[in-house]
C-alpha angles and dihedrals in degrees: 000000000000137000121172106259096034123069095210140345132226137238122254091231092033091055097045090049094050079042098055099041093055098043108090098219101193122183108282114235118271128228142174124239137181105266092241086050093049092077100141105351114122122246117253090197141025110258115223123205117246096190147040107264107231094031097210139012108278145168119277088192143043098253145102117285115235142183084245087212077065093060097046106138096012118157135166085250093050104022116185108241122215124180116249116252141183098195136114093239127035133206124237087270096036120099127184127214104234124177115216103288100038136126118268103236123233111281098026128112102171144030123227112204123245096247095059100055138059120232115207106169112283086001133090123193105203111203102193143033126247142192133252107268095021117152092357119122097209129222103279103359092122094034136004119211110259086025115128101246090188125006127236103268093038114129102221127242141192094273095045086054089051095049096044081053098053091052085066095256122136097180148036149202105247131166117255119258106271096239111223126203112223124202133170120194127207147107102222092057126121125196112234104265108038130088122269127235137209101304103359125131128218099240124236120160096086088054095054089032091056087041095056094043079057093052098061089036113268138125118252117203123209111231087163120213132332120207110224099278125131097215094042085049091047090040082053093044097050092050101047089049093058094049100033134055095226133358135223118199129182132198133035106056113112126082109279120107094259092055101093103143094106086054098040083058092043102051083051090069154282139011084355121173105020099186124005105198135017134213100249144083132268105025095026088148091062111134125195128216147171118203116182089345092303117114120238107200097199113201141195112255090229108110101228094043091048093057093051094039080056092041090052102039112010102049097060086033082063095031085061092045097046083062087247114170090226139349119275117253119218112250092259127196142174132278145190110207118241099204130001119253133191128238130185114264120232089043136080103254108212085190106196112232142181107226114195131150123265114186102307101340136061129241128211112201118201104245101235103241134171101195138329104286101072097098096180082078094082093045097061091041123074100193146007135242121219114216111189117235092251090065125080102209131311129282124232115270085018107150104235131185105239118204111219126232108155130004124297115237139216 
């Protein structure tokens, strides 16, 4: 796999595996946070229940509580009559109106639901029969007490938080957030804000590429622009390296004369840039480094091609460092082409399409692009295709497996 410039390209799997076995991925810190405060952040511990969840028997319905054996036979034509209690126990011929969450009084076994029973005064008509057990959440049956009720790794959700509630805890253990230097290189950029000149470009890039450490839960950290010098973008790498746990740059790392990022790593220090292109396309002039055991994810400065270099390398690089059990998959479905396209051959293809629903199927429609610099591409497109080195293009009404970055519409 050749392309003029570059001697010889990497594979995607080749280059995350020299990555990864260069990068020194120590624990990250732990801290503990409020648990209104824990949304997304990943748990540092298991957390054990100290309790039965429930914590007692109790009623799953608004209903009466009943001994079932009691109920055996009952129809509307011939109901079963117990006689209304309020106390905590109840006889063979007592029943106690309970309302969903209540204790299961002494001497019941089941719950009959309101609608299926007559109240006349201290009387109550039951309809149906019911089975020992009916309608009732038993002690423990969500959670037993020394049970893991969410495992070390795990990012937590809404419905972690609300479990973790219910067992009486207000606070967890989590793993700090890992912090990530981003730099973006280039003469002709222009910070938001200010006026452009002649040939300058709003950037970018830092802004998706912070937003997308966000989004997996990390902490970007602004080191602004750098012009396309070797010594200002070595001054920016050694001091984001001091501050941050890992740093993503953009721009400046292809083969032209102004593109001096891989230099610029290499002069900071050892073993410095580990792969410099990668057979796939975009972002096939991605380079990879480690610098004082610290990785460096160098992207294209391309739009498009920084956001898939990110979405290839950077996302399981922060899933590792976020103390993640394992890295998130996309939400993937399948796809029927709507018109063939042609790839190059010998790289991995991340092909941009529009996914929306068409009678009982869905469709993927190939995003038009001319190069890797219309961002607008992957805003009309909700998901990417991924097309193997060893296949020139897809065919039409080819099912695909789409990866999912953003709804599909009707």
């Amino acid at each position: 796999m050749r392309l003029k410039g570059f001697q010889k390209l990497t594979s995607v799997d080749d280059a995350l595996q020299k990555f990864f076995s260069a990068v020194v991925f120590r624990k990250p810190r732990t801290v503990a946070v409020q648990l209104d405060s824990a949304l997304n952040r990943v748990l540092a511990e298991n957390v054990v229940a100290e309790v039965d969840l429930p914590r007692f028997n109790r009623s799953a319905v608004d209903g009466y509580a009943v001994s079932a054996s009691r109920t055996v036979g009952a129809t509307q034509f011939k109901p079963k009559v117990f006689r209304l209690t309020d106390n905590s126990r109840i006889g063979a011929e007592g029943t106690k109106q309970v309302w969903t969450g209540n204790v299961i009084p002494e001497g019941a076994d089941a719950v009959v639901m309101l609608e299926d029973t007559k109240l006349a005064k201290e009387r109550v008509d039951v309809w149906t029969q019911v089975t020992p057990g009916e309608n009732v959440s038993k002690k423990g049956e969500d959670i037993r007490r020394g049970d893991v009720a969410a495992e070390m790794g795990t990012r937590l959700r809404p419905q972690h938080l609300g479990l973790i509630a219910a067992l009486g805890m207000n606070s967890v253990k989590v793993y700090d957030k890992p912090r990530i230097a981003v730099l973006a290189t280039g003469n002709e950029l222009v910070e938001l804000g200010n006026r452009l000149q002649g040939s300058q470009i709003f950037e970018t890039n830092k802004l998706v590429l912070s937003a997308l450490c966000r989004d997996l839960g990390a902490e970007p950290l602004d080191m602004g622009i750098a012009r396309d010098d070797v010594d200002e973008i070595f001054e920016k790498l050694r001091v984001g390296l001091e501050k941050a746990d890992a740093m993503i740059t953009s721009g400046g790392t292809s083969v032209g004369g102004s593109d001096l990022v891989p230099d610029a790593v290499n002069k900071v220090a050892k073993p410095g840039v580990i792969v410099h292109g990668v057979a796939m396309r975009p972002a096939m002039p991605t380079a990879l480094a480690v610098v004082k055991d610290k990785p460096i994810l160098i992207l294209p400065g391309n739009p498009v091609a920084a956001m898939i270099g990110f979405e290839v390398f950077a996302r399981p690089l922060i899933s590792r460092m976020l103390g993640l059990k394992r890295t998130e998959p996309r939400l993937t479905v399948e796809a029927k082409m709507t018109r063939g396209i042609a790839t190059v051959l010998g790289r991995r293809n991340f092909v941009r399409v529009r996914v929306f629903p068409r009678g009982d199927e869905l469709l993927a429609e190939p995003v038009s692009a001319r190069g890797s610099g219309m961002i607008s591409t992957m805003t009309k497109a909700n998901g990417f295709v991924i097309v193997p080195e060893n296949r020139e293009g897809l065919e039409e009404k080819e099912q695909v497996l789409v990866q999912l970055f953003d709804n599909v519409e009707g």
